[in-house]
Each structure stands twice: as structure tokens, then as C-alpha cells.
C-alpha positions as CSV (number, residue, x, y, z in Angstrom):
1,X,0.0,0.0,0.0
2,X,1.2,3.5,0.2
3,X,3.2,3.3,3.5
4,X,4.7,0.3,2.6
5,X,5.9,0.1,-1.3
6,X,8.8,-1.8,-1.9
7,X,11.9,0.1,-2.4
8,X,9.7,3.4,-1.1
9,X,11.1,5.5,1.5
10,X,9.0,7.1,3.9
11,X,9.2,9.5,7.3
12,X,7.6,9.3,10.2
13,X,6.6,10.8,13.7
14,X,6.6,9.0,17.1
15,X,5.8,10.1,20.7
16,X,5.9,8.5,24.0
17,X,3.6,9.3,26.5
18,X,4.9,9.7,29.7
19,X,4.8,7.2,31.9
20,X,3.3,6.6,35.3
21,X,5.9,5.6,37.5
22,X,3.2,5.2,40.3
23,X,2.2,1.1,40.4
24,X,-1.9,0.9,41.1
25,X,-3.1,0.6,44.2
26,X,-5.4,-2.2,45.3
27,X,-7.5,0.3,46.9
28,X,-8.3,1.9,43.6
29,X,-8.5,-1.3,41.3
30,X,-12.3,-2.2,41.4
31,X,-15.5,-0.1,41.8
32,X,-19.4,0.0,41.0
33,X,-21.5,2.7,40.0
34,X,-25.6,3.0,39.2
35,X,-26.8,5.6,37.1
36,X,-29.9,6.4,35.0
37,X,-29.3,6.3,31.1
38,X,-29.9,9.8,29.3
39,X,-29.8,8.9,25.8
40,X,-26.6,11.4,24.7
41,X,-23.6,11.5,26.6
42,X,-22.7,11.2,29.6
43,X,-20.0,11.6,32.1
44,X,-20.1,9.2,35.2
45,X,-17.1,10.0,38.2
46,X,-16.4,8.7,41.5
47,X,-14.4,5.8,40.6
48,X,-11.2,6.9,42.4
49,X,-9.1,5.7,38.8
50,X,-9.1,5.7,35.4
51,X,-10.8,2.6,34.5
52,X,-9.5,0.3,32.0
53,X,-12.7,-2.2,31.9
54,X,-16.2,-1.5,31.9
55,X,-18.7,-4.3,32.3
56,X,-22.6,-2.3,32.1
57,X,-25.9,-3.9,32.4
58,X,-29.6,-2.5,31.9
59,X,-31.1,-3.0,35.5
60,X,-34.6,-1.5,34.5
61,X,-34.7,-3.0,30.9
62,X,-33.2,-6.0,29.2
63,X,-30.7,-5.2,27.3
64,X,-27.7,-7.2,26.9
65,X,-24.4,-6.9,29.0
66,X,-21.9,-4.9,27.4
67,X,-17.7,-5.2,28.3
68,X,-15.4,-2.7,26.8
69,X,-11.7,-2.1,27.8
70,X,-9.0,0.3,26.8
71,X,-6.8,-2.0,25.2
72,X,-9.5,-2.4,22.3
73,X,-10.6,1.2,22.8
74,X,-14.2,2.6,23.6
75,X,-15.3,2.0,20.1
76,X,-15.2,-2.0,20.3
77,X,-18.3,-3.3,22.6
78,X,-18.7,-7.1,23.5
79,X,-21.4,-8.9,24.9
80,X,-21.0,-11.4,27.5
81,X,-24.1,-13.0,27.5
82,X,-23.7,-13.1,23.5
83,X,-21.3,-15.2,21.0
84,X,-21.4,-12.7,18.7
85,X,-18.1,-10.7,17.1
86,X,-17.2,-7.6,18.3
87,X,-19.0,-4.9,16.8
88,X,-17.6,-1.4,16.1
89,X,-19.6,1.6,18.2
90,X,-19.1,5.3,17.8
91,X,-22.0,5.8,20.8
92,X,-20.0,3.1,23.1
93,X,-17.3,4.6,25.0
94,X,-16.4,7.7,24.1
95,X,-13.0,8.5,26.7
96,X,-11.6,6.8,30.2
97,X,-11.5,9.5,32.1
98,X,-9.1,10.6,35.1
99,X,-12.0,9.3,37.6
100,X,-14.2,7.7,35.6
101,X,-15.7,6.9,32.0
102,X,-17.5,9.1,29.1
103,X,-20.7,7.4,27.2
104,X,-22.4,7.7,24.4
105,X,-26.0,6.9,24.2
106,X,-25.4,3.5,23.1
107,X,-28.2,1.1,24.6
108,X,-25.9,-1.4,26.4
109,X,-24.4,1.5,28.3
110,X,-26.6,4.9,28.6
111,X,-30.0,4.5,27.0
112,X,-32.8,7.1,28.2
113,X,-35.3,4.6,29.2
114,X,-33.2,2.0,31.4
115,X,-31.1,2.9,34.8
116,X,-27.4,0.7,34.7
117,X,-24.6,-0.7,37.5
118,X,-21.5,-0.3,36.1
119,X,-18.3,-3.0,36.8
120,X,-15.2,-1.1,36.5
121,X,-11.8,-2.9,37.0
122,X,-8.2,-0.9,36.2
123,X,-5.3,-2.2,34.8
124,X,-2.4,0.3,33.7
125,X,-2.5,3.9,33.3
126,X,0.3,3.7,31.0
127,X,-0.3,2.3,27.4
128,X,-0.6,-1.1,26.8
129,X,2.5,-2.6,26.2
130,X,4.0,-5.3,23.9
131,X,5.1,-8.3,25.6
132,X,7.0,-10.7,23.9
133,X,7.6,-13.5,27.1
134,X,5.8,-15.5,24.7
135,X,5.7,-18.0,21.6
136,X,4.1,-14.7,20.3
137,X,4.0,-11.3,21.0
138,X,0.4,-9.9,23.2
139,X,-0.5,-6.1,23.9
140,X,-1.0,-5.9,27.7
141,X,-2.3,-3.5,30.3
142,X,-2.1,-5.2,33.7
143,X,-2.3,-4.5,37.3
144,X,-0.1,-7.1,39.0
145,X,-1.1,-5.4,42.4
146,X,-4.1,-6.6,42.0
147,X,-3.9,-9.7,39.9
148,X,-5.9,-8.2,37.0
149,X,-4.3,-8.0,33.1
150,X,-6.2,-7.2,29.8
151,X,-4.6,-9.4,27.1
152,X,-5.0,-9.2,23.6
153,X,-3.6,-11.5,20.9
154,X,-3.5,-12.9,17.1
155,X,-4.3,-16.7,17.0
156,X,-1.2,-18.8,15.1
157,X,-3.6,-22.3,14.6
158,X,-1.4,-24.2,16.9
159,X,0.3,-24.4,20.7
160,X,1.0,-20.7,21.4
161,X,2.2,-19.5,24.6
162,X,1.4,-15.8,25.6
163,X,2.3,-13.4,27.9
164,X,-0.1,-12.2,30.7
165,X,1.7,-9.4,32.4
166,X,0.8,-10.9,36.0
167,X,3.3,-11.8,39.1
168,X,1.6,-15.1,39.2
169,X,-0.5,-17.8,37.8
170,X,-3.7,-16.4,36.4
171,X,-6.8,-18.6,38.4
172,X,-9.3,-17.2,36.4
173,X,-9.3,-16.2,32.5
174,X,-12.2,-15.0,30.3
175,X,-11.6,-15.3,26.7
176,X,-13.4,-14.2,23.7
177,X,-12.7,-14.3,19.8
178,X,-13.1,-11.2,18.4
179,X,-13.4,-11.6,15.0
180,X,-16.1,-14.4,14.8
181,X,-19.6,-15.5,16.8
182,X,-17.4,-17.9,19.1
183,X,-19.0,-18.6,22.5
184,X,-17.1,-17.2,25.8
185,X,-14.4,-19.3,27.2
186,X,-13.6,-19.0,31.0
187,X,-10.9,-21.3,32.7
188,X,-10.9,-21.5,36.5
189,X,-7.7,-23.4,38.0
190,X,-10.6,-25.4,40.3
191,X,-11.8,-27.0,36.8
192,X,-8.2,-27.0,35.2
193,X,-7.1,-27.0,31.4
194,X,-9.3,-30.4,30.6
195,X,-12.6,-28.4,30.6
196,X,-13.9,-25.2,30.5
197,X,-16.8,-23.0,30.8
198,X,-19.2,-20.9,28.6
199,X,-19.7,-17.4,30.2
200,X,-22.6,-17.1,27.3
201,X,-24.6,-19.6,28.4
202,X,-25.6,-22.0,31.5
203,X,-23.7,-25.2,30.1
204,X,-21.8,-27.1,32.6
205,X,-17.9,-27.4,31.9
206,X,-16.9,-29.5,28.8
207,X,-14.0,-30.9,27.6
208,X,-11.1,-28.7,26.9
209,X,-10.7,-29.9,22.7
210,X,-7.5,-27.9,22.4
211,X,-8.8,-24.5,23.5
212,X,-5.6,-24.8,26.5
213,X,-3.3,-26.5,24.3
214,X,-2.1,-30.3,23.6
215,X,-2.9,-32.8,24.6
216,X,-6.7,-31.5,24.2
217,X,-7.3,-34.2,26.9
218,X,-5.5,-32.1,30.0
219,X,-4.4,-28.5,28.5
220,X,-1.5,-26.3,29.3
221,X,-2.2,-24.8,32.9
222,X,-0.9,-20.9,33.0
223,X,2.2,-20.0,34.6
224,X,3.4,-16.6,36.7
225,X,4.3,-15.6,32.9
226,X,2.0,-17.2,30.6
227,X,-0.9,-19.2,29.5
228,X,-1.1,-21.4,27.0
229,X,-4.0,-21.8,23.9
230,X,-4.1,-24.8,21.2
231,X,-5.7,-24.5,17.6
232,X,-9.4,-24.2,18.8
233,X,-11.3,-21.0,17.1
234,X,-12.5,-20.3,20.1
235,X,-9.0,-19.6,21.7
236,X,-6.6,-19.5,19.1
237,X,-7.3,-19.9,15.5
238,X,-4.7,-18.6,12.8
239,X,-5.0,-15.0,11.6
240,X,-8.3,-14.6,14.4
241,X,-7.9,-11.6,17.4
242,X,-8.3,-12.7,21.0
243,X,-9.0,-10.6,24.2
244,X,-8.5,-12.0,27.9
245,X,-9.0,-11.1,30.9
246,X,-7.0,-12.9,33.3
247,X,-7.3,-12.8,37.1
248,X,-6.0,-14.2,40.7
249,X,-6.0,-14.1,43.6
250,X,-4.7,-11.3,45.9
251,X,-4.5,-11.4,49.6
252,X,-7.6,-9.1,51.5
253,X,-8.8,-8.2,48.1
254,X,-10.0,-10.8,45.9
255,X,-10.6,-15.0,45.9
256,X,-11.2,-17.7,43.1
257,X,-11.5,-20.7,44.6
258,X,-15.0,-23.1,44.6
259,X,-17.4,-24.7,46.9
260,X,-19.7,-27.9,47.0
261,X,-23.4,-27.3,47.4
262,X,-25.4,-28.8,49.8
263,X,-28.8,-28.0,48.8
264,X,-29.8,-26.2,52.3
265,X,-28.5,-22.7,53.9
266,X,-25.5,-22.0,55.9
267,X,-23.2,-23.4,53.3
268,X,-19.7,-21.1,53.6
């Protein structure tokens, strides 16, 4: 094309954006806000940080859950209780803001006739960054304070290992395919690489089939570094964009573990 023709020679600008030196604070990693929808924009504060992901659901009307993050920018909106692709928004997201997020008057966010809670998790205030610890290279924003990274990555159609950003093995990861209608997969380290779940639907957890890696029959568990995906579409197809959001446990703050029911109360 014309910034690439062979034997052309071009010029070019770069800048860096300063960089916060200041690690994040567990105290200012998660919050929740309700608000009423207005239909235009809308600026909602009092999250104490800039929020990297927003998780919104309609309270008062059923609309679907929408999940955006900064590492895909406010324009690409998700749906966790759908399989469906990413879809490109200019009413989604329109800025993370210094204590909170901007919307536009998209329906899975800020429509006029539906009040919202809002999930907000941060990762870095810096840009995300390349990391290459991996078979491939992954854009990461994480929060190794308090166990939380935003992952994104190109599928190579085969065991690929990938970088995650964290201090330690992620227990929890929430991966979707961007590109295609792919359902949700969530690992948990209390189910392990032979099965996963569906965050899309209400299936129980299935047999792995390469999503974590070979053998398809036990999966690649993650490590402090990385985490493994195979040649399943829904983790790691060639040419196909991934996001993840990968998650552990941090001491007074957060817990993934799992429990046995017992069918009566008082179970803890």
C-alpha cells in the first residue's frame, strides 16, 4: 500500500507518552456505580481511577451486557451474555477519564429509558505494552497489584504460549474471539485445562478440545508468565484476534476458589 511500497522510503513521527511511574493501588482497582441512562452523553465519576474495563448492564430494561476495555478502545463493545463478534460503536465509549468513563448513548451502556450498574476494573495507566515473554507477541495492560491483566492477541492455529503481564498464575481467564460468533471461554484453575466453561450460556464445563493447548485431553495450565492456547477457534485460531482477561488471587482483596453445594443454607 502506500506506507509500505517496496523500495519506497518514507518519514515518520513518534511520541511516547509519559509514563506513570506510580504502580496501582489495590484500593483503587475495582468499583461500582448506578446511574440512569440519558440517551446522549454522559459523564459518570467517582471511581477513584481511570478505568480500564467496563462491564454495564440494563437494570430496568433488558438489554444485553456490554464489556469494553482500553486496550481495544471505547469503540469496540462485547457482549457477555452473546457469541457474537465484536462490533464497532461510535456511541460506546467515548473516553476513560481521570476518575471515571464518558458514554455515548449506546443502549448497552446509557439509553434514556433504562437505569445501569457499572463493573469497573483498572489495569495500567500507562499504554498497553508489547510483551514478547511468549511464543508470540500480546498487547498488555495489567495490574499485578491486584492480579488483573487485559490481554490481547492474534491466534497462530497451533500451541502458542502468551504473555499475561501478571506476578503469578492467572486462576481465572475469560476469553473471547473477536473476530467471529465464538462462545465465551472462561478457565478457573478449580476445573483445570481439561474443561472449561461458557460465560454465554448456562452449560456445565466440557472438555477442553485444544482450547488450552495439547494434549486437548489435560491442557497447558498458566504460569506466573503465561498461558497457554491450542488451535481451537474459540482460543486460538490462525489469523483470528483474541482478548482475555485474566485474574488471581490477591490477599484481603480478591478470591477464586470453589465450593460444594449442599442444597440447604448456611453453606460457607
Amino acid at each position: 500500500g502506500p506506507v509500505n511500497l517496496n523500495n519506497g522510503t518514507f518519514i515518520y513521527m513518534a511520541f511516547a507518552a509519559d509514563p506513570d511511574t506510580e504502580a496501582p493501588t489495590v484500593a483503587k482497582s475495582f468499583a461500582v456505580q448506578t446511574y440512569s441512562g440519558n440517551g446522549g452523553t454522559q459523564s459518570l465519576d467517582g471511581f477513584g481511577f481511570t478505568p480500564s474495563m467496563i462491564w454495564t448492564k440494563g437494570r430496568t430494561v433488558a438489554y444485553d451486557h456490554g464489556l469494553y476495555d482500553s486496550v481495544r478502545g471505547g469503540g469496540s463493545l462485547i457482549y457477555p451474555s452473546l457469541s457474537q463478534a465484536a462490533s464497532t460503536v461510535t456511541n460506546g465509549i467515548q473516553s476513560f477519564d481521570a476518575d471515571g468513563v464518558t458514554f455515548g448513548a449506546n443502549n448497552k451502556s446509557n439509553a434514556s429509558d433504562s437505569t445501569y450498574v457499572t463493573w469497573a476494573w483498572k489495569a495500567d495507566d500507562n499504554e498497553p505494552a508489547i510483551n514478547t515473554e511468549g511464543s508470540i507477541d500480546s498487547i498488555v495492560s495489567a495490574n499485578a497489584n491486584a492480579g488483573f491483566s487485559i490481554v490481547k492477541y492474534t491466534g497462530t492455529g497451533s500451541n502458542t504460549t502468551i504473555g499475561h503481564g501478571l506476578s503469578a498464575a492467572p486462576e481465572m481467564m475469560i476469553i473471547k474471539n473477536l473476530d467471529q460468533a465464538d462462545s465465551w471461554v472462561v478457565y478457573h484453575s478449580a476445573i483445570g485445562t481439561s474443561q472449561f466453561l461458557n460465560l454465554d450460556s448456562s452449560t456445565a464445563a466440557s472438555g477442553s478440545g485444544d482450547i488450552f493447548g495439547t494434549p486437548s485431553d489435560t491442557g497447558v495450565a498458566p504460569t506466573s508468565t503465561l498461558f497457554t492456547v491450542g488451535s481451537n477457534h474459540k482460543s486460538g485460531a490462525s489469523g483470528e484476534n483474541y482478548i482475555a482477561y485474566c485474574f488471581h488471587s490477591v490477599s484481603g482483596y480478591s478470591k477464586f476458589g470453589s465450593y460444594s453445594g449442599t442444597g440447604s443454607s448456611g453453606n460457607s
